[in-house]
Each structure stands twice: as structure tokens, then as C-alpha cells.
C-alpha positions as CSV (number, residue, x, y, z in Angstrom):
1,X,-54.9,-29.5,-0.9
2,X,-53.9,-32.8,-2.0
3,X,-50.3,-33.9,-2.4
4,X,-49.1,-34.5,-5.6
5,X,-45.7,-35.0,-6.9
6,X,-43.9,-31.7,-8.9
7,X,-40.8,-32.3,-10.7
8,X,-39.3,-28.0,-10.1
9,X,-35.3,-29.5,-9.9
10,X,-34.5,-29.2,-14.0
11,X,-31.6,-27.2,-13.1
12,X,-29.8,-30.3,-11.6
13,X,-31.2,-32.6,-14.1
14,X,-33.6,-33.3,-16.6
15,X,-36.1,-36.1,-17.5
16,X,-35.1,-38.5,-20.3
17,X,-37.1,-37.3,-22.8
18,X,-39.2,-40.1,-25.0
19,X,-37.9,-39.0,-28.2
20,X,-33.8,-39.2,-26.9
21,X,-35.0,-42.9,-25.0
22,X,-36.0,-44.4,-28.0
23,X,-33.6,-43.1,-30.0
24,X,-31.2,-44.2,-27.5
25,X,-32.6,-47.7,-27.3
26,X,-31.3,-49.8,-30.2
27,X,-27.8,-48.8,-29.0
28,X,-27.8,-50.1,-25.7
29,X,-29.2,-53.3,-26.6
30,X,-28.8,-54.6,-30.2
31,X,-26.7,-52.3,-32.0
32,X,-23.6,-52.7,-29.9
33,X,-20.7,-52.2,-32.6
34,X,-17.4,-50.1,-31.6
35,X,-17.2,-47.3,-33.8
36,X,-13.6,-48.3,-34.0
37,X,-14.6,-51.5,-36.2
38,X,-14.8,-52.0,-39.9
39,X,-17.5,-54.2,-40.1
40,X,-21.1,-53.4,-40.6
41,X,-22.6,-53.1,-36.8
42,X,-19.1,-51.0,-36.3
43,X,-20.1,-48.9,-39.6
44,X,-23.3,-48.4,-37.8
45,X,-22.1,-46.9,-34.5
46,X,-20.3,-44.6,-36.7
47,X,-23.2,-43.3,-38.9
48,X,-25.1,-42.8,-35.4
49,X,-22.3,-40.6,-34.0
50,X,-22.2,-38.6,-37.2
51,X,-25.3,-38.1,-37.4
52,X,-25.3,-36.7,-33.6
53,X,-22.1,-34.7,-34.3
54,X,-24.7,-32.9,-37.1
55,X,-27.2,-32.5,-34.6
56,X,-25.1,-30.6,-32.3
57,X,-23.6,-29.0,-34.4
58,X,-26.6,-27.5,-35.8
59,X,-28.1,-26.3,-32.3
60,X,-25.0,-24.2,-32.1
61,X,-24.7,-23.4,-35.6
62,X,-21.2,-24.6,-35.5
63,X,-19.2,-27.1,-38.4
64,X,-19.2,-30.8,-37.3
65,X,-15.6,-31.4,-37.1
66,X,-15.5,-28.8,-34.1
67,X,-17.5,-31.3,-31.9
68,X,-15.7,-33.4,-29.6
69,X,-17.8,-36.0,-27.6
70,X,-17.0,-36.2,-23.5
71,X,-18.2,-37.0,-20.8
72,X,-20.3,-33.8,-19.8
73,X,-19.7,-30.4,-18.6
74,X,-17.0,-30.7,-15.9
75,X,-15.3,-32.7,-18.3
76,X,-15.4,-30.1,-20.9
77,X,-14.8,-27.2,-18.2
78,X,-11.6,-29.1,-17.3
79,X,-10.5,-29.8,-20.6
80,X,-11.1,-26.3,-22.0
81,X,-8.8,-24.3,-19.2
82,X,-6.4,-26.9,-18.6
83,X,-6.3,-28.3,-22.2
84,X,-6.0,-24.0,-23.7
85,X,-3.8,-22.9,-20.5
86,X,-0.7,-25.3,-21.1
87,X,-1.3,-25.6,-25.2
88,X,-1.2,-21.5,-25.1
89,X,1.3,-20.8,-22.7
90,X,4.1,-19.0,-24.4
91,X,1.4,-16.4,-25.1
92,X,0.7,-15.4,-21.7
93,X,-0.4,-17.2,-18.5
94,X,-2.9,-14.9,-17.3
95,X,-7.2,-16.4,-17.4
96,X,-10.1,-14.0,-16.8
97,X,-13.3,-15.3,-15.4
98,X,-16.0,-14.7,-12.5
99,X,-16.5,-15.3,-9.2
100,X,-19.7,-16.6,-9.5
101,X,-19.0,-19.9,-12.2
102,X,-19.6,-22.9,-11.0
103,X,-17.4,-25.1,-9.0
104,X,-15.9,-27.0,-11.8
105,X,-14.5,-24.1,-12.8
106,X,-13.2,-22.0,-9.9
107,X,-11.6,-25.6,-8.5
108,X,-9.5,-26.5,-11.7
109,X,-8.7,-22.3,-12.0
110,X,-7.3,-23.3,-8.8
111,X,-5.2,-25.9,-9.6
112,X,-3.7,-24.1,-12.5
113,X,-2.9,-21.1,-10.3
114,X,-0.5,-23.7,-9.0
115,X,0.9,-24.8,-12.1
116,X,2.0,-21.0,-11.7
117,X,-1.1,-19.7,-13.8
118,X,-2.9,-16.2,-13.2
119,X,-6.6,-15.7,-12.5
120,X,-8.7,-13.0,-12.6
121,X,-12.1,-13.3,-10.9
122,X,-14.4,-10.7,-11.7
123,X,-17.2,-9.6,-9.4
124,X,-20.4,-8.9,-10.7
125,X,-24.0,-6.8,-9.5
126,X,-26.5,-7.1,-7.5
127,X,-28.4,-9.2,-9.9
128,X,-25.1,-11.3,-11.5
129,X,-23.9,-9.7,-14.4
130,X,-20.8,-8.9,-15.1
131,X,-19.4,-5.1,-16.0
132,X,-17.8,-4.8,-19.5
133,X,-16.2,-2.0,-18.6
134,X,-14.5,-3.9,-16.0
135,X,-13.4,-7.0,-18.2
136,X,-11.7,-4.9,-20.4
137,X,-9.7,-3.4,-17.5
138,X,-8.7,-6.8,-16.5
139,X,-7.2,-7.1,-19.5
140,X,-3.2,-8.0,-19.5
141,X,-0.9,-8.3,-22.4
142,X,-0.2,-12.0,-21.5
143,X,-3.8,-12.6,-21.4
144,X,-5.0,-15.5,-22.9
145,X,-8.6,-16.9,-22.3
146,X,-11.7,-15.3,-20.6
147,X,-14.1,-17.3,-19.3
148,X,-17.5,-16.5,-18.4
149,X,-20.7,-18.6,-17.6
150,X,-23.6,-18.2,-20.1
151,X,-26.2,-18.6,-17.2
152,X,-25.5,-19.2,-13.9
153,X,-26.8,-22.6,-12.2
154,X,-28.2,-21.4,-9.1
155,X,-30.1,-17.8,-10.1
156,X,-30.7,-18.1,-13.7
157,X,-28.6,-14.8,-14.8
158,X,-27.5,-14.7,-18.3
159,X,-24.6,-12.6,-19.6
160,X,-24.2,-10.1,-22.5
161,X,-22.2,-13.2,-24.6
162,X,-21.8,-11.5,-27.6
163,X,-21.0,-8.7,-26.3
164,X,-18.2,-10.3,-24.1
165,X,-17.4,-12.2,-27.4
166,X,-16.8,-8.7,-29.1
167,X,-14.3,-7.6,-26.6
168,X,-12.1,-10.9,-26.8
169,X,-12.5,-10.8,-30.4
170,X,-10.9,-7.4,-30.0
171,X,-7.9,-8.4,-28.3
172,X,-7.4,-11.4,-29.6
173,X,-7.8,-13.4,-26.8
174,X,-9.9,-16.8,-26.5
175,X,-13.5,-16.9,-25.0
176,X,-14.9,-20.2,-23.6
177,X,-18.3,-20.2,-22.0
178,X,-19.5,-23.1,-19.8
179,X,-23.0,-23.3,-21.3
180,X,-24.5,-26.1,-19.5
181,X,-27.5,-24.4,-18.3
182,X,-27.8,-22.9,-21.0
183,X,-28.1,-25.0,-24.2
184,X,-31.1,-26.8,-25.4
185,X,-33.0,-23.5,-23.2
186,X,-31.8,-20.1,-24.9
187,X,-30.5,-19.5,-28.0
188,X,-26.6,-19.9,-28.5
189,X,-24.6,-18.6,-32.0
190,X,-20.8,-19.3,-31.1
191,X,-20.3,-17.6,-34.9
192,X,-22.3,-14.5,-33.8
193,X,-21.2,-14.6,-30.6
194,X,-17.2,-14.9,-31.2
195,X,-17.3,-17.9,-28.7
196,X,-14.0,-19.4,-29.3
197,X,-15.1,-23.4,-27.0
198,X,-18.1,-24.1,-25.1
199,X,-19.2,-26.6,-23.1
200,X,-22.5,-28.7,-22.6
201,X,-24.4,-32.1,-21.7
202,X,-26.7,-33.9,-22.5
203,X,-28.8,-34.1,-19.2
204,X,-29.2,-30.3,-18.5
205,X,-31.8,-30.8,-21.8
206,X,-33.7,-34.2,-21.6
207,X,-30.6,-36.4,-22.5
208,X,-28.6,-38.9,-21.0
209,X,-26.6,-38.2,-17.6
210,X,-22.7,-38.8,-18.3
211,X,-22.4,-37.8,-22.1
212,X,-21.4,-34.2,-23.5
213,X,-19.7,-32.0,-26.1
214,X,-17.3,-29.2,-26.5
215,X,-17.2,-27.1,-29.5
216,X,-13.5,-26.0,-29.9
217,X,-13.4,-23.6,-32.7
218,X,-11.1,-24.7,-35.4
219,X,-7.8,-23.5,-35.5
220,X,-7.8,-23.7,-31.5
221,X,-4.5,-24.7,-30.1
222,X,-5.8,-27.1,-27.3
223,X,-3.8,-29.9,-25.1
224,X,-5.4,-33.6,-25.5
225,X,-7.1,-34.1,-21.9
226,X,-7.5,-38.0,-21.9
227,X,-4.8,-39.5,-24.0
228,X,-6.0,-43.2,-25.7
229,X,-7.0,-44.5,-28.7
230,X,-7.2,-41.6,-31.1
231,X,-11.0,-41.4,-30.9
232,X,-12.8,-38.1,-31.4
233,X,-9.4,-36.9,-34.0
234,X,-7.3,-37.7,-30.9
235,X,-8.6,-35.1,-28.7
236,X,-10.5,-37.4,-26.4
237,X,-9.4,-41.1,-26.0
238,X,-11.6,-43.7,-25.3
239,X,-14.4,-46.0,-26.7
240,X,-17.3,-43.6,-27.4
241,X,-20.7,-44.0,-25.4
242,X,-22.6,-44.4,-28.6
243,X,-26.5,-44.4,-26.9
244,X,-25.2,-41.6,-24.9
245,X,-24.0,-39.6,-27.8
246,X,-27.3,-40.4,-29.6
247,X,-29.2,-39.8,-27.0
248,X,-27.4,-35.7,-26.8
249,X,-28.0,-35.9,-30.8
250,X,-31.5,-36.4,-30.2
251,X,-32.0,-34.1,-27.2
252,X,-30.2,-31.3,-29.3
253,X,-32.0,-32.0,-32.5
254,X,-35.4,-31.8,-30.3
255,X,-34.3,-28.4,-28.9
256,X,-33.2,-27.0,-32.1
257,X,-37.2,-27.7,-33.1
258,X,-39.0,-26.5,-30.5
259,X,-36.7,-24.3,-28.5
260,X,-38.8,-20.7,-29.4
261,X,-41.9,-21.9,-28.0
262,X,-40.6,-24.1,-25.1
263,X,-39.2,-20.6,-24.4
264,X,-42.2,-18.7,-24.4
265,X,-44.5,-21.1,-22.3
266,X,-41.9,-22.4,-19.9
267,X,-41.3,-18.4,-19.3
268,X,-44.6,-17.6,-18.6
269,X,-45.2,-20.2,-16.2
270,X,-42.4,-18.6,-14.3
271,X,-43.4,-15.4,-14.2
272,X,-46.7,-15.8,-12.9
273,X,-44.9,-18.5,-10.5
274,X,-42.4,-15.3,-9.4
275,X,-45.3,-12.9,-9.2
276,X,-47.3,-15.1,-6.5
277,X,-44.3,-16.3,-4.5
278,X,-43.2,-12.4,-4.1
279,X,-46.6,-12.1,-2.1
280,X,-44.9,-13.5,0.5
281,X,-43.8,-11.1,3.0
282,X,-39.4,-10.6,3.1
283,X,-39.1,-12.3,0.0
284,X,-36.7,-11.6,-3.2
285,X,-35.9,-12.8,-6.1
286,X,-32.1,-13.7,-6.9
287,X,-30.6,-13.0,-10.6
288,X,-31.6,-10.2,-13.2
289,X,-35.3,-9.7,-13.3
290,X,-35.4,-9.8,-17.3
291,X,-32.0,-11.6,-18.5
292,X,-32.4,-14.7,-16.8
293,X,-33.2,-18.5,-18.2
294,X,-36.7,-18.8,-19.2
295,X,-37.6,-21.6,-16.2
296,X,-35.2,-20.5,-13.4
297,X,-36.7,-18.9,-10.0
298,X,-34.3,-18.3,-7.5
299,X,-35.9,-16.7,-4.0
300,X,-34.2,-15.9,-0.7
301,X,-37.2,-16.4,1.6
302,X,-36.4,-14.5,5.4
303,X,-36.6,-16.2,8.5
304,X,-35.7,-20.0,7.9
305,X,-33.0,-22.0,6.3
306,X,-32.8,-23.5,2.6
307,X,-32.1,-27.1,3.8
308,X,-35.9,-27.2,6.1
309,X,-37.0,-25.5,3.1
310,X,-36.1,-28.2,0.6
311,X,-37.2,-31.2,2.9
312,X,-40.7,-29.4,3.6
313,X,-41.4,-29.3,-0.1
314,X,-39.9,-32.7,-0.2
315,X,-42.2,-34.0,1.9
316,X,-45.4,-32.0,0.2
317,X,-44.3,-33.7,-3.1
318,X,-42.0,-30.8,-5.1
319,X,-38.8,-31.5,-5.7
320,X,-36.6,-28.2,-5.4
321,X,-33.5,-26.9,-4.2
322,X,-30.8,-24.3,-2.2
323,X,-28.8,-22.0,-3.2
324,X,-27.3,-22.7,0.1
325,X,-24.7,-25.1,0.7
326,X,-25.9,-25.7,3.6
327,X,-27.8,-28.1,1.8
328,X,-24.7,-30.5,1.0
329,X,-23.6,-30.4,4.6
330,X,-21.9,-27.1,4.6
331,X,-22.5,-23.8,7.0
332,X,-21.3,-21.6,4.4
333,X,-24.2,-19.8,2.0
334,X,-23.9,-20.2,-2.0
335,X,-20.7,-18.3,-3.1
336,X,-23.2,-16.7,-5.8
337,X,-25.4,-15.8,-3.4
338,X,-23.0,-13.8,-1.4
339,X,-21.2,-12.7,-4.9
340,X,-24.4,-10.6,-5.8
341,X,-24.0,-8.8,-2.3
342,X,-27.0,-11.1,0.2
343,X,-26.3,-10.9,3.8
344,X,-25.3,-14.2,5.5
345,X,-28.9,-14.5,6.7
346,X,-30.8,-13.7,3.7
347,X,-28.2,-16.1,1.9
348,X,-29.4,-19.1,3.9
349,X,-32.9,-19.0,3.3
350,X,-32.9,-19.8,-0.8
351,X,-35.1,-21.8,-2.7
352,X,-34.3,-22.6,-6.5
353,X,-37.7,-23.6,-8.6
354,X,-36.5,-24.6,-11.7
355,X,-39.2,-25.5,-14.5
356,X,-39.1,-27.2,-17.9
357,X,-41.3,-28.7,-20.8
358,X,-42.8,-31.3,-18.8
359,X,-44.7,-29.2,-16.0
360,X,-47.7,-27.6,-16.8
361,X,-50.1,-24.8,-15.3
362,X,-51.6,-27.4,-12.3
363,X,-47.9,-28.0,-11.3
364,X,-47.9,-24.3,-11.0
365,X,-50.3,-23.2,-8.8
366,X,-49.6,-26.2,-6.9
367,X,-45.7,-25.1,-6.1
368,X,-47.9,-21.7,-5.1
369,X,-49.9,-22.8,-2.8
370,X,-47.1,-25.7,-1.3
371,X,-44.5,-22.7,-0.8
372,X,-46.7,-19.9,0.9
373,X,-47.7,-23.2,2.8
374,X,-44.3,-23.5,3.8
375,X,-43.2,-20.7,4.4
376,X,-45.8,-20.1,7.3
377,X,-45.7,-23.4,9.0
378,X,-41.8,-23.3,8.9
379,X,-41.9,-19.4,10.3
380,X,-44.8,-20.4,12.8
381,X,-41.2,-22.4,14.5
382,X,-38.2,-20.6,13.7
383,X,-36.1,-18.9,16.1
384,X,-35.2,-16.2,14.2
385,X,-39.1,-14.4,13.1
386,X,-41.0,-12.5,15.6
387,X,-44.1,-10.1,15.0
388,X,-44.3,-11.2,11.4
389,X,-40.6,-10.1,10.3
390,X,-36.8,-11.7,11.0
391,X,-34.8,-10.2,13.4
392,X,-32.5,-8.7,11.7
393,X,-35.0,-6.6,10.3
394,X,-34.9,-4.7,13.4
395,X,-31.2,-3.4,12.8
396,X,-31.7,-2.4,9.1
């Protein structure tokens, strides 16, 4: 088998697409204006932000002037609960969300629950959704926002949004969904779905890294987050990244186009990925079997750790990941991993494959082979598989 290199890491980030480079280029070299300037090159920046604000926009099917260009989606995750929580606060103090969002989230829920906030974390199943019957009992008069992931980073989950949409329509309460995994790969209505803000960037869908948007429905009561020169209608200061903004522009408007059948091959390439990979003896697949994102594969593979995993395949050519901290220095396993009930052990042996427009069939069967590969050699060694199983499988 010869080595090749396999790009399976789109989760994390995506390739600049050619389209969103090009259309990026003239704004990083030639047309240099400040949108903030009267003059013609000025006027230009302008037009090109409008005409990205329009291309969002329509990807979402949201109005243009409930766009607000940032700086990506922990920007946006940031803005949304500390920017609603303290704008909102003589309504209630109390914020509803899940224990399985992404760190972003959970770490500035934290901080507000010092600012003398209220959190509710929801648990969810075995295969990460949430229970509608329990966010509804969560529920508190002084109530404000609910929060809840569109599809979760590391196992690909997605969650009943319009349904959740339905219930905070109901009540009257706000709903924000950090859709950064999300958009540009599934379909997203905020109208349909009651989705009140929602966050997103760029390179999660073949744009530039360090540029993103939030949709804040209008009407929202939100708290500026960066205070400066009245840019983006004063809710975020500061001189706007014009070639990054394109570039989003671009890589919405290109998702908007071909999203249904990116969908539909991307998602079949998966499957028949998840089908072979599964041959391998004490292996699972993480998330909901059906409602997941269309190129996500998240497997908890028996009998060796996610960080040998990930620097095996490295060294066969794939880029992949963890679910497993462990990965980023940590002992701890993935707090999603955990949150959909894995042991400890199971937890620690995760791979995430994570596939997009730009791999194909061969890159496929090559993963295949690489990761049964893997798996054996890196068994053959470990201290923890005897007589073909782990030993923890003789206690279960």
C-alpha cells in the first residue's frame, strides 16, 4: 500500500476553496480601501461587504441588516450569551444549554455564572441528543435564552432545531444556536426554525480562518461586545477584514449552490467509510446513527489511546483526530464523549474522520485500509488487549 496524503480533519478546518481565494485576492493586495472612507477605493470595500452581507444572508435565509461581521465563532458564542445575558437581565438571569457544546460556550457560561447568572446544562442520550421533554422542564419564569449546538464538533449529532425553536417560541424566550459545524454542510432556516442569533465562520466551510458572522434577529436586545468605531451599526467596533468578509461571502454563496449534492456524495462516502471501519472487532460509532453531519465519523476503537491513534495515521499520511483530550496534553477523555455515557477506557480510544468536497472515493478506501492497519499494529503492542479483546471486556 502506498502512502499517500488524506486530508480527513475538515471538522477543525477547511481548505481555502479556489472560488473564496480568488475572490479574496484583489482585497488583500490592490483593493485596500477602509470601508470607513468616502472615496472610491473606500466605496469599493463597502460594495464588497454588502454584497457578502447578501450572501450570508441568503444561506440562512435571513434580511441583511441582521448580519454582523466578527471574528468567528467564539467570538460570536461570546458575544451572543454575554452580549443577550446583561442586555436582558431585568427579565430573568436564568440560561439553558447542554453539556455537550463546545468549550467556548461552557467557559464563558462559566464566567457569567459569576456575574451571578444561572445555567442549566442539559444532559443528553446515548447518541447526543437532547430530550424535549426535558428542556421544557428546565424551563423557569426568569428564563431567558436557550442555547443549544446545531451539530456537535467532535461526533457529528445534530439536534431537533426547529423543534427546540418551537418550544422557545412558545415561551417567549430567545434561542441562539452555535452553528459552526453546521453551516455551509446542512441546511439552516433561522425563519423556520424560530432561531432567535446564530453563530458561524468562515473556515468551518472553505473560507478564511479568523472572519465570521452572527445573525441576531432584529428586534434582539443585545450588549455591544467590542466597543470602537461604530462599524457593523455599532455592534462590533473595529476596521472590518474586507478579504476575510469576502472570502465568507464567497464560501457561503458557494454553499448555498451546491450544498444538496455536496450533501449527498460527501454522505455516502461516509457511510460506506463507517460500514468498513465497524469491521473492526470492539469498535463503535459515536453520535446518532442517522441525524448526524453528512462527513462526520466519530469511532471509539478498544484497546489503545486516541493520541497513538492520531500520530499513526499521521505518519501513514491521514490527517485525523481525538475526541480525546488526551490529545492536547490532557488525561481527561472528551467531556462529549463521557456526556453520551462511554466508559473512561472506551472514551480514550476515539478517532474523528471528518470528510468534505475535496476527498474523493480513493481517499476513501485508503483511510480503510490505513485504519484496520492501525488498529492491528497499534493492538499487536498495547498493554491493555489480550486474546483479541481489551481487558475490560472480561468484567462486562
Amino acid at each position: 500500500m502506498s502512502q499517500r496524503f488524506v486530508y480527513a480533519d475538515n471538522a477543525a478546518t477547511t481548505p481555502v476553496s479556489d472560488s473564496v481565494f480568488n475572490a479574496m485576492l484583489p482585497f488583500i493586495k490592490d483593493q485596500y480601501g477602509n470601508p470607513s472612507s468616502i472615496y472610491s477605493i473606500g466605496r469599493e470595500a463597502t460594495a464588497a461587504i454588502k454584497k457578502a452581507r447578501e450572501q450570508v444572508a441568503a444561506l440562512l435565509n435571513a434580511k441583511t441588516d441582521e448580519i454582523i461581521f466578527n471574528g468567528g465563532g467564539s467570538e460570536g458564542d461570546n458575544t451572543v450569551l454575554k452580549g443577550y445575558a446583561f442586555a436582558n437581565r431585568k427579565k430573568g438571569n436564568h440560561i439553558i444549554s447542554t453539556k455537550i457544546e463546545h468549550h467556548a460556550m461552557l467557559h464563558a457560561m462559566e464566567w457569567l455564572e459569576k456575574q451571578g447568572f444561572e445555567v442549566t446544562l442539559l444532559g443528553v442520550d446515548e447518541y447526543g441528543r437532547i430530550s424535549l421533554d426535558e428542556l421544557r422542564a428546565a424551563i423557569r419564569p426568569e428564563t431567558i435564552l436557550i442555547s443549544v449546538m446545531a451539530a456537535n464538533n467532535e461526533i457529528g449529532t445534530v439536534q431537533p432545531l426547529a423543534e427546540i425553536g418551537a418550544i422557545a417560541k412558545e415561551h417567549k424566550i430567545a434561542f441562539h444556536t452555535d452553528a459552526v459545524q453546521a453551516v455551509g454542510h446542512i441546511p439552516l432556516d433561522v425563519e423556520a426554525m424560530n432561531i432567535t442569533m446564530l453563530s458561524m465562520s468562515a473556515h468551518k466551510f472553505h473560507g478564511p480562518k479568523g472572519v465570521g458572522a452572527l445573525y441576531v434577529k432584529r428586534g434582539t436586545r443585545i450588549d455591544t461586545f467590542l466597543h470602537g468605531g461604530g462599524q457593523e451599526r455599532s455592534r462590533r467596533g473595529g476596521t472590518e477584514n474586507v478579504a476575510g468578509i469576502v472570502g465568507l461571502g464567497q464560501a457561503a454563496e458557494d454553499a448555498r449552490v451546491n450544498l444538496e449534492a455536496d450533501m449527498s456524495r460527501i454522505a455516502a462516502m461516509r457511510d460506506r467509510m463507517v460500514k468498513a471501519i465497524l469491521e473492526i472487532p470492539y469498535t463503535r460509532l459515536n453520535g446518532h446513527p442517522t441525524d448526524r453531519l453528512p462527513g462526520n465519523a466519530n469511532f471509539s476503537i478498544e484497546g489503545i489511546e486516541g493520541e497513538a491513534i492520531v500520530l499513526t495515521l499521521d505518519n501513514m499520511g491521514i490527517a485525523a483526530s481525538s475526541g480525546s483530550a488526551c490529545s492536547s496534553g490532557s488525561l481527561d477523555p472528551s467531556h462529549v464523549l463521557m456526556s453520551i455515557g462511554l466508559s473512561h477506557a472506551v472514551a480514550h480510544g476515539s478517532l474523528r474522520l471528518s470528510l468534505d468536497s475535496q476527498n474523493t472515493e480513493e481517499d476513501v478506501d485508503y483511510i480503510i485500509q490505513s485504519v484496520k492497519t492501525m488498529a492491528e499494529n497499534l493492538r499487536a503492542v498495547s498493554p491493555v488487549w489480550e486474546d483479541g479483546k481489551p481487558l475490560w471486556a472480561n468484567f462486562q
